[in-house]
C-alpha positions as CSV (number, residue, x, y, z in Angstrom):
1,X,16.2,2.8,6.1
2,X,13.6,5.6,7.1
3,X,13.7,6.6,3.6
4,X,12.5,3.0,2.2
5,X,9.8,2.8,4.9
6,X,8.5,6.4,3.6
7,X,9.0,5.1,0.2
8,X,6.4,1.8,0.9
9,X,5.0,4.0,3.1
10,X,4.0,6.1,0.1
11,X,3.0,3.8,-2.3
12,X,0.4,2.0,0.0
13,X,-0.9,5.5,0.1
14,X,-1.1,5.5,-3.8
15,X,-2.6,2.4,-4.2
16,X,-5.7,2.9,-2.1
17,X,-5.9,6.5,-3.0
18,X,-4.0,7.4,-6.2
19,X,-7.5,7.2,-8.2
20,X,-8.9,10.1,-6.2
21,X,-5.7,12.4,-7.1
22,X,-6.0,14.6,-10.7
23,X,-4.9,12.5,-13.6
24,X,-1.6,15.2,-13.9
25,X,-0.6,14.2,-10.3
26,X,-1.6,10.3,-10.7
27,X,1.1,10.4,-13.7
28,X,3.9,12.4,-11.8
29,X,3.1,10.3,-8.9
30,X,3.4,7.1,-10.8
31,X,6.9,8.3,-12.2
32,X,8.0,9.4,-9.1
33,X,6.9,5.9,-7.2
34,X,7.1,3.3,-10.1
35,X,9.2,4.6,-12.5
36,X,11.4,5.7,-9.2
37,X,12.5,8.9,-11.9
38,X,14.0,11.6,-10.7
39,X,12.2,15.1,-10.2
40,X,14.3,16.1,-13.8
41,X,13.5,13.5,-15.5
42,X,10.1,13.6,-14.9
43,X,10.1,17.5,-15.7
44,X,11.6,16.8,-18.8
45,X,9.5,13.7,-19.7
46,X,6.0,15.9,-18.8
47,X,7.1,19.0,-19.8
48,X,7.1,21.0,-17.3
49,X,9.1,22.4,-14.9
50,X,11.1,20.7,-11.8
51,X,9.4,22.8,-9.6
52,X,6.2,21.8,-11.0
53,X,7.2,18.5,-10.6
54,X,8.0,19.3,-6.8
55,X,4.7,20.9,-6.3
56,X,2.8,18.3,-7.9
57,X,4.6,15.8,-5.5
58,X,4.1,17.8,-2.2
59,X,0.2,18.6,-2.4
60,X,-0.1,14.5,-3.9
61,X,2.0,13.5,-0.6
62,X,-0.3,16.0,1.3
63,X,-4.0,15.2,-0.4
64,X,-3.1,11.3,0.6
65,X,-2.1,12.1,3.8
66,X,-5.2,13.7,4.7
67,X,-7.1,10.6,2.4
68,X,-5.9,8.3,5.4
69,X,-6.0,10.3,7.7
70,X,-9.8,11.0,7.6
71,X,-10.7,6.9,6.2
72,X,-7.8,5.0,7.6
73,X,-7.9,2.4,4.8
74,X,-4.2,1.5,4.8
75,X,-4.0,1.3,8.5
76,X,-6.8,-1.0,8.7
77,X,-5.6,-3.4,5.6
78,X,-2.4,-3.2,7.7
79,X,-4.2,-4.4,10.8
80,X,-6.0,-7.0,9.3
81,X,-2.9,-8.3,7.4
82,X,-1.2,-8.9,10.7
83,X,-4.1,-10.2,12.6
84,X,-4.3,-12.6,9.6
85,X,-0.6,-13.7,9.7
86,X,-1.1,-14.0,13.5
87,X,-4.2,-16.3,13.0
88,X,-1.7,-18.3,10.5
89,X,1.1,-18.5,12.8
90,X,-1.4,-19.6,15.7
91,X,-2.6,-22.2,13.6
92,X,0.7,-23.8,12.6
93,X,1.0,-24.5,16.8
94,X,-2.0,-26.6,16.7
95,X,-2.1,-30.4,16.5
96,X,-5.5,-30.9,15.8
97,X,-8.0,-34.0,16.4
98,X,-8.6,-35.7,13.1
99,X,-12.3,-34.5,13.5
100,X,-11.0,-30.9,13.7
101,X,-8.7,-31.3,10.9
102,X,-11.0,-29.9,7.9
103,X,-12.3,-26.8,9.6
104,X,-8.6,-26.1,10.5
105,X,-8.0,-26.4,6.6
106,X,-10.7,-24.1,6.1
107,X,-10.1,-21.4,8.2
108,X,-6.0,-21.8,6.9
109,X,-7.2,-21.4,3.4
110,X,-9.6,-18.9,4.5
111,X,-6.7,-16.4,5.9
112,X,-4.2,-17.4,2.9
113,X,-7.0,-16.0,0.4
114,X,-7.1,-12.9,2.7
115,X,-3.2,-12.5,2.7
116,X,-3.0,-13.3,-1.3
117,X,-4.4,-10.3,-2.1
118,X,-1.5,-8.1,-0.1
């Protein structure tokens, strides 16, 4: 189980920051996460070696760390994700005045349009 949470874990990390890696590391990184290839296949797809396919993988693991680490994106979309689904779940408990009914709509639409995106 510790592995799959690594694995989303990773690939948050790559979509907020993959753009900022080298185009080399974007593509071994996109095999590696989407393609979910092997470090050999991807050698042998890229032509290059395993261990360069190891290497490329470590310091694109490490450079996205350090992305989130310093700006805390992924964190914060986390956050507000929650907080969103909280406001839902809060909102689902109500029984609202008929006067209070349309901004209660609003504000549900409101937090679905924020969780679509997710």
């Amino acid at each position: 189980m510790a592995d799959m949470e690594a694995r989303v874990a990773l690939n948050y990390l790559l979509d907020f920051y993959g753009p900022l890696l080298t185009p080399h590391r974007q593509e071994v990184m996109r095999l590696y996460c989407e393609e979910d290839l092997s470090q050999q296949e991807i050698a042998e797809q890229l032509s290059i070696t395993r261990q360069g396919v190891f290497d490329a993988i470590a310091k694109s693991k490490k450079q996205l760390t350090d992305y989130e680490d310093k700006l805390g994106l992924v964190a914060r979309y986390r956050a507000q994700s929650a907080a969103a689904e909280a406001c839902l779940a809060a909102l689902d408990r109500l029984t609202p005045a008929p006067e209070d009914e349309p901004a209660l709509r609003a504000a549900r639409q409101a937090l679905e349009g924020i969780l679509k995106d997710k």
